[in-house]
N, C-alpha and C positions, 0 to 999 in steps of 0.2 A: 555533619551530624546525621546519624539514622535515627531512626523512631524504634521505638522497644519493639521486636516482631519482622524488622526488616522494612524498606523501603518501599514505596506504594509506587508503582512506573506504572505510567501509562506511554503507550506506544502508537504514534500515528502510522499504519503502515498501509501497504498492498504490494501485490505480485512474488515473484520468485524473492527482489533483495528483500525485501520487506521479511518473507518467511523463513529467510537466515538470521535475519538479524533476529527475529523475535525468538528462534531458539535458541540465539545466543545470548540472549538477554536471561532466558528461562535458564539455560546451563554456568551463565556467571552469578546468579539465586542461590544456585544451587550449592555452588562451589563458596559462597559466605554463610551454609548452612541452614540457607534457611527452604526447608521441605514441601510446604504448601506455597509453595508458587504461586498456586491459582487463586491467592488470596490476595497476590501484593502486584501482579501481573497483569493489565487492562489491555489491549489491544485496540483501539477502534479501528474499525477496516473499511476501506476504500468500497462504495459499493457501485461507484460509475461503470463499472467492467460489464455491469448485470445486464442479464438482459432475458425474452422470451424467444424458446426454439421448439420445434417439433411441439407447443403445449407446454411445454416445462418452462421455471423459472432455476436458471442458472444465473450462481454468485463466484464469478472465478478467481476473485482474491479471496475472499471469503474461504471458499475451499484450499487453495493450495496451502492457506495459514491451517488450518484444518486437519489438513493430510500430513501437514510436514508435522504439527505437535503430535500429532497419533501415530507417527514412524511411519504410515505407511504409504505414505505420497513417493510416485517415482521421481528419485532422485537424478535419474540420466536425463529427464526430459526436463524437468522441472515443474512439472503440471503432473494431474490426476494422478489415480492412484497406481501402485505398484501392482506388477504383476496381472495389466488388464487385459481383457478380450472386447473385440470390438466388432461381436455378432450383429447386435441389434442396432448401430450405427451402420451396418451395411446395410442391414433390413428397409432402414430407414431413405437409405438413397436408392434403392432399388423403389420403393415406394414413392419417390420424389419428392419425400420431405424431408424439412430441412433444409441443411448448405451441405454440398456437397466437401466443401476444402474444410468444413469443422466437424473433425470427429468428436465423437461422445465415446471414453470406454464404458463397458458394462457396468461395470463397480460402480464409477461416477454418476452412470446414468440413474442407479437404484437412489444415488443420497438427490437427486434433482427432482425424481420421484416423488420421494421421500419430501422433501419441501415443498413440491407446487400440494403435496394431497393436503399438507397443514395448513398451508394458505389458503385452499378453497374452504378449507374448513373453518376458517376466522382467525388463525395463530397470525399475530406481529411477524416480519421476517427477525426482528429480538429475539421472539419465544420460539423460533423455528432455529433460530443458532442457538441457542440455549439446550434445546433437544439434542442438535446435532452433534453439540457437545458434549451433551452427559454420555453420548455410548464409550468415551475413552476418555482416559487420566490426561488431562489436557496439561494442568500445569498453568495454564493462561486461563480466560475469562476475552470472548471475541465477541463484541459489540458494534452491529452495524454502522457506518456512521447516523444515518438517516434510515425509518419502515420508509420513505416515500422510493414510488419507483423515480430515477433520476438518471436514464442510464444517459452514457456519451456521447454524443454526436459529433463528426467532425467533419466540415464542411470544407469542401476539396476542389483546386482548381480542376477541372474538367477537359482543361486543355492540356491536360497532365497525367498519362498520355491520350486520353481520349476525350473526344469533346469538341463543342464549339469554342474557339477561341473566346477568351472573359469571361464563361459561364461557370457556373458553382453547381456542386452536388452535393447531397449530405448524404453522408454513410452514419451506422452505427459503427462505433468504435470499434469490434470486434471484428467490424466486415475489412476498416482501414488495418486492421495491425494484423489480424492473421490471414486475409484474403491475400491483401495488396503488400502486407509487413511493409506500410508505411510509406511506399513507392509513391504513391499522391501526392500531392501537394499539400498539406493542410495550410488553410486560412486559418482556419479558429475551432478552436472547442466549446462546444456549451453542454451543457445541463438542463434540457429543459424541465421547468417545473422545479429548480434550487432554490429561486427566490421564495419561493412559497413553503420549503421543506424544514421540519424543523429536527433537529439532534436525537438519534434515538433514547430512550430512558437508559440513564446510569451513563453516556457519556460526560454530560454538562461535570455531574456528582462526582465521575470519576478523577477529571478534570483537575476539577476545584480541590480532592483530595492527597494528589499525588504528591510526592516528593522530589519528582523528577518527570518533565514530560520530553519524552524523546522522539525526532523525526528520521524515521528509519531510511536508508538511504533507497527508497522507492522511487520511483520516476516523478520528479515533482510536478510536474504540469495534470498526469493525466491520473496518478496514483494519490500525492499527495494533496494537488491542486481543486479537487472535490470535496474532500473531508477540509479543508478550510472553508469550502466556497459556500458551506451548508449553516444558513445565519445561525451565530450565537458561538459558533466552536471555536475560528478567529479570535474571536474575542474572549473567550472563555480562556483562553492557551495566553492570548495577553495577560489579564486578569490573575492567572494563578500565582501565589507566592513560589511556586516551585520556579529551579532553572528550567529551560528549555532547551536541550541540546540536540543539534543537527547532527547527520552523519553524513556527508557529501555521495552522491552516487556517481561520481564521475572523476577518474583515477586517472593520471598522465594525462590529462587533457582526452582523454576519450571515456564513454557511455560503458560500464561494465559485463552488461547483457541489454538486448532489445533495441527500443530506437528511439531510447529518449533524447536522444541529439537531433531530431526531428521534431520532435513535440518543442525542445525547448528554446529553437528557429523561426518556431510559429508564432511565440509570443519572446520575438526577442532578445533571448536571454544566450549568451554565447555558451558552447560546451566546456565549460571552466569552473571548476571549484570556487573559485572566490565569485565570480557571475553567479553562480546557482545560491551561493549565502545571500550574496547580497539581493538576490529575487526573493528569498524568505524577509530578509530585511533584521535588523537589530529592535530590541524591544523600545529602546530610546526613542525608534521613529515611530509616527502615527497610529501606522497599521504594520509594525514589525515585531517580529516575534523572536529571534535567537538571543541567547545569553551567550551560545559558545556553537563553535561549528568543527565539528570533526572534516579533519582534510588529510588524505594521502599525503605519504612521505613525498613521494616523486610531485608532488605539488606543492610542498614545502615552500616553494619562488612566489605562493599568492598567497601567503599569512599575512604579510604587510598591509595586502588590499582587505582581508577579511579584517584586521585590525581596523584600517582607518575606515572601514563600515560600521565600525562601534560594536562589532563581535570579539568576543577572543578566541583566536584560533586555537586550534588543541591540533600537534602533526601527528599521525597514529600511521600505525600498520592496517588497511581498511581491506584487504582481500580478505574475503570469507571463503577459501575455499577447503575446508575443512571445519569439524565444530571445534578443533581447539581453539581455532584463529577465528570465528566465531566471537566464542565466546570472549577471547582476549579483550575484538572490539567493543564486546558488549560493557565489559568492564571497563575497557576508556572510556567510554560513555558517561560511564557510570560517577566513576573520578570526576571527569571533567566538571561535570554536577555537584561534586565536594562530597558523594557519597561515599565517603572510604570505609 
């Protein structure tokens, strides 16, 4: 059954898959006719990635979800915008600030601008994506998970490669993934200041009102593992009368982009389709949350295990590389929820 007007989806995401799927989510909308999107289309985004650089606060899921509904994120890299120069991120290491291994394009660097000046001026990071939104026909509606700052830490063996044998270091996340791309060791992740953090306005509402809440195939530890970990959302995504359908981010037994087979080593969880359901877990158990889990063809041999986890698997075509196939998955998704 849909609702008169079309289907109300909200979308747990972050990063590169995260910002396929959600155009594909908006492009299979589209394709059942129905035109305001950005009516029936919630996004909550991952905001662990965040963090302070040169003065500025940069949101980089936030942004690539961003760039990719506004057309104009580059599509080769996967990150920032298209067609950037990267003057003043030279300027900026000639000056000795900053990281030197993380560039800022120009473009990006105006929308980073652009948010730390609304924040010093009292705007929610809410009201500062809301802004950042209105300059382009989004189609979606992007909603922080959490205003608190919360960003990643991950806390890394040290003997690994550098270090005194047993000692620990903590990095910010962005120093492990794009410094080191995850060559550390990680022990654990945390958030400092999540327990304390509460849902930004309009996720709980969004939540509560959907017809379908989907988990976009993001990296579940470090993308989607925060936006649960922020009290009330967990529970909220339990709570809903809507299904909740996964989309596996891990095809043939291997990681589709990045190094989520790293993060999900740290706590665990083997790099497997049917292991990464069952770490979201079935709604049956305590603290679990899937009705149904999208799984690659080519891992079709672990639907038996996502079944006897109390999921029902749904076998789909899951490569997005293209927005037809995009959208395709979007639309399995969608089914699999009973949305026909």
């Amino acid at each position: 059954m849909t609702r008169a007007g079309g289907p109300r989806i909200v979308v747990l995401a972050g990063g590169v898959g995260g910002s396929r799927f959600v155009l594909g989510v908006r492009a299979a909308l589209r394709a059942r006719g129905i035109d305001d999107t950005a009516a029936r289309l919630t996004v909550v985004v991952n905001t662990g990635d965040d963090l302070w650089l040169s003065g500025v606060r940069l949101q980089p899921d936030h942004d690539s979800l961003l760039y990719a509904l506004a057309g104009v994120g580059d599509t080769e890299r996967g990150w920032g915008r298209a067609g950037e120069s990267e003057r003043v991120s030279a300027e900026l290491q000639a000056w000795g600030s900053g990281w030197p291994w993380f560039t800022l394009g120009d473009l990006d660097l105006g929308t980073h601008l652009a948010r730390t000046g609304w924040l010093r001026e009292g705007a929610t990071p809410t009201e500062v994506a809301a802004r950042l939104g209105g300059r382009w026909s989004l189609g979606a509606r992007l909603i922080p998970m959490t205003d608190a700052e919360v960003d990643t830490r991950v806390t890394v063996a040290a003997d690994a490669p550098d270090g005194e044998p047993g000692s620990e270091r903590v990095l910010h996340f962005q120093e492990w993934w794009t410094r080191h791309r995850a060559a550390l060791r990680p022990l654990r992740f945390d958030n400092p200041g999540i327990a304390e953090a509460v849902p930004a306005p309009g996720v709980i509402d969004a939540i509560a009102d959907a017809d379908v809440v989907l988990l976009a195939p993001s990296n579940p530890v470090v993308s989607i593992g925060p936006i649960l970990a922020v009290p009330g959302i967990r529970d909220a995504v339990r709570a809903s009368a809507a299904p909740v359908v996964g989309v596996s981010p891990i095809i043939g037994g291997r990681v589709v982009r990045g190094m989520a087979d790293v993060c999900l080593a740290a706590i665990g969880v083997d790099t497997d389709a049917a292991a990464v359901a069952a770490h979201y877990g079935a709604r049956r158990d305590p603290s679990g949350l899937l009705d149904a889990w999208l799984l690659a063809e080519e891992d079709a041999g672990g639907a038996a295990r996502v079944a006897d986890a109390g999921i029902r698997p749904v076998v789909a075509p899951l490569w997005m590389t293209d927005a037809a196939r995009s959208a395709r998955l979007a639309e399995d998704a969608l089914r699999a929820a009973g949305l026909t």
